[in-house]
C-alpha positions as CSV (number, residue, x, y, z in Angstrom):
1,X,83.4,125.8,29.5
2,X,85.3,127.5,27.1
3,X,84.5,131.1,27.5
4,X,87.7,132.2,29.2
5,X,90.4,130.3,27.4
6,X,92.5,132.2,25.0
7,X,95.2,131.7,21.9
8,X,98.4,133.1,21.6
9,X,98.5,134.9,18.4
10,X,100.8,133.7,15.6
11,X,103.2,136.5,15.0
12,X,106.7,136.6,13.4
13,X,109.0,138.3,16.1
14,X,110.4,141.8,15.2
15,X,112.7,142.8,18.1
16,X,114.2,141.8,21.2
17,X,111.5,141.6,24.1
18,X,108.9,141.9,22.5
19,X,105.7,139.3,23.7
20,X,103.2,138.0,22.3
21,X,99.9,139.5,22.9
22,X,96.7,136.7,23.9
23,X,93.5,136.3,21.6
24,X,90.5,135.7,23.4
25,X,88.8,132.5,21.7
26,X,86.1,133.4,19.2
27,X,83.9,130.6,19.5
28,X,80.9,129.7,22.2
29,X,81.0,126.1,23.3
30,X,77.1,125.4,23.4
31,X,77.4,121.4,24.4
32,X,76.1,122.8,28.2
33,X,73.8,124.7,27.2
34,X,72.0,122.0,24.8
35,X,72.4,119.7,27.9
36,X,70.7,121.7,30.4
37,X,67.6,122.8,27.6
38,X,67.2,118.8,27.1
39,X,67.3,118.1,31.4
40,X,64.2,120.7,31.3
41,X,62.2,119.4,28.2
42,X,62.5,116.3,30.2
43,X,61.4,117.4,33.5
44,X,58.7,119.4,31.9
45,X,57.4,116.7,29.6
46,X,57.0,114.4,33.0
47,X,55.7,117.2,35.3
48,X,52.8,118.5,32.5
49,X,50.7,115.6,32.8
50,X,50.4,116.1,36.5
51,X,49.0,119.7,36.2
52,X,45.6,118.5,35.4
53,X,42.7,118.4,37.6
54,X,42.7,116.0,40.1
55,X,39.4,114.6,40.6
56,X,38.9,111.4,38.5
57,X,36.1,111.5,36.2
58,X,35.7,108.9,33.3
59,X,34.7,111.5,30.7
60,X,32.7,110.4,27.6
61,X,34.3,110.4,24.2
62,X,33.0,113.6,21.3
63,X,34.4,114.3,18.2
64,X,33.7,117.9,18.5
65,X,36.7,120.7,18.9
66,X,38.8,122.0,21.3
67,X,38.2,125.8,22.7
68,X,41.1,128.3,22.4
69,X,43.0,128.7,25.3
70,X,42.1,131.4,27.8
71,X,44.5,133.6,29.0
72,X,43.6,132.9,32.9
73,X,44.0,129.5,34.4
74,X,40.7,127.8,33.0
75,X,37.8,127.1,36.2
76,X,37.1,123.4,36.3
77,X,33.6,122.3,37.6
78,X,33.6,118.2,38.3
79,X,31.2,115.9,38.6
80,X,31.8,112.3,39.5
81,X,30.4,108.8,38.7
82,X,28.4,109.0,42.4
83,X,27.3,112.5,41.5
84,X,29.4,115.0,43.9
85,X,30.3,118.3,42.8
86,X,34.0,119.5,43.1
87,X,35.4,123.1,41.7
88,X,38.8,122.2,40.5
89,X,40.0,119.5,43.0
90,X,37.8,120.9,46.6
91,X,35.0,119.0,46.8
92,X,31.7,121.4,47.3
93,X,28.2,120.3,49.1
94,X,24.7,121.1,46.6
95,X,23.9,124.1,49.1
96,X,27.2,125.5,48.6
97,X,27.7,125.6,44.8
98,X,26.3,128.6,44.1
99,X,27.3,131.0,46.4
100,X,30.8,129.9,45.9
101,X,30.8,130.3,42.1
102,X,29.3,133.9,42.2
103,X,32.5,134.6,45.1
104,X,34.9,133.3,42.5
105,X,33.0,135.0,39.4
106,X,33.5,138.0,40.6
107,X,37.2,137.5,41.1
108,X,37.6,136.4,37.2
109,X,38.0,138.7,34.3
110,X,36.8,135.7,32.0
111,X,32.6,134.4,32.6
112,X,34.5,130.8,31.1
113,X,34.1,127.7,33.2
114,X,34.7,124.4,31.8
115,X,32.4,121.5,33.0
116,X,33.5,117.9,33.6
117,X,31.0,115.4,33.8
118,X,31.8,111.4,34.5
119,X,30.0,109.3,31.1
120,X,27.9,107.4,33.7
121,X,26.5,110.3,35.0
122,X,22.5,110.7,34.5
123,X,21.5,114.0,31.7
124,X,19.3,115.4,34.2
125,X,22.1,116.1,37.2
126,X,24.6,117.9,34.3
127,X,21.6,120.0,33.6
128,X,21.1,120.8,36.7
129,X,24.9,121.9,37.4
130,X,25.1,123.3,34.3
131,X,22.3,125.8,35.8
132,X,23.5,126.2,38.7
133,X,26.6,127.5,37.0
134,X,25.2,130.0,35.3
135,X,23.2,131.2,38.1
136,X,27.0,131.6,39.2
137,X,27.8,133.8,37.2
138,X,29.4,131.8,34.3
139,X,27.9,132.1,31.0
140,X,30.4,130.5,29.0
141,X,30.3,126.8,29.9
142,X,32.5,124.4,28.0
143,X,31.4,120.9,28.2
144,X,35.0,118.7,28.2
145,X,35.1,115.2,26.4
146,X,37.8,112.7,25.7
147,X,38.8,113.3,21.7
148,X,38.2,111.2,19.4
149,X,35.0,110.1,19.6
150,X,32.2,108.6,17.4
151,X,31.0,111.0,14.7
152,X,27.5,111.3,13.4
153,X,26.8,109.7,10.5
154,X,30.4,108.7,10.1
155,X,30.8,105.1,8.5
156,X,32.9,102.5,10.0
């Protein structure tokens, strides 16, 4: 690191005795600093895909948009291919769905919940999620897809 390391100034000598004085170097060797910013983008570009929800879900394909991004960590319901319910990655029993979504709506600043639902899971059991939802307290509900889905009408 080059920080500390100085020159000696170039300067004709007028007397006896006289020294010459240091110059501290001018210039900021930024080689470790680029090094250590590229270790991180790497660590964060591996770690960012594991941040996601846990619970696997085989989520259908739309070609709709995304929602902006909330400022609060979003609330992920999930419902898998056998029908079970989990809020985030905890796994939660029919009976206890509501009640636990009305404890955690009142904790939020944001009525936003975002609902995953496996494609092989039958219309009638999202509806009936999706109600109990907003009988949570959670008015907002953003259904999540996969991107890049079929468009209607679209020609292939």
């Amino acid at each position: 690191m080059g920080a500390g390391v100085t020159q000696k100034a170039e300067q004709p000598r007028r007397g006896r005795g006289r020294r010459r004085r240091a110059v501290p170097m001018a210039e900021i060797n930024v080689t470790p600093f680029v090094d250590v910013m590229l270790v991180l983008l790497i660590i964060f570009m591996v770690a960012a895909p594991l941040m996601t929800v846990g619970v696997p879900v085989d989520l259908p394909e739309s070609a709709a948009r995304s929602l902006p991004v909330a400022e609060e960590e979003p609330l992920t319901v999930s419902i898998t291919g056998e029908g079970t319910v989990a809020i985030q990655t905890t796994e939660v029993p029919a009976g206890e769905l509501i009640p636990r979504l009305r404890a955690i709506a009142e904790e939020r600043a944001s009525p936003q919940i975002y609902l995953r639902a496996d494609g092989g899971v039958p219309y009638a059991r999202v509806m009936e999620v999706m109600g109990a939802l907003n009988a949570g307290g959670f008015d907002r509900i953003g259904l999540v897809t996969e991107s890049g889905g079929p468009r209607l009408g679209a020609e292939e």
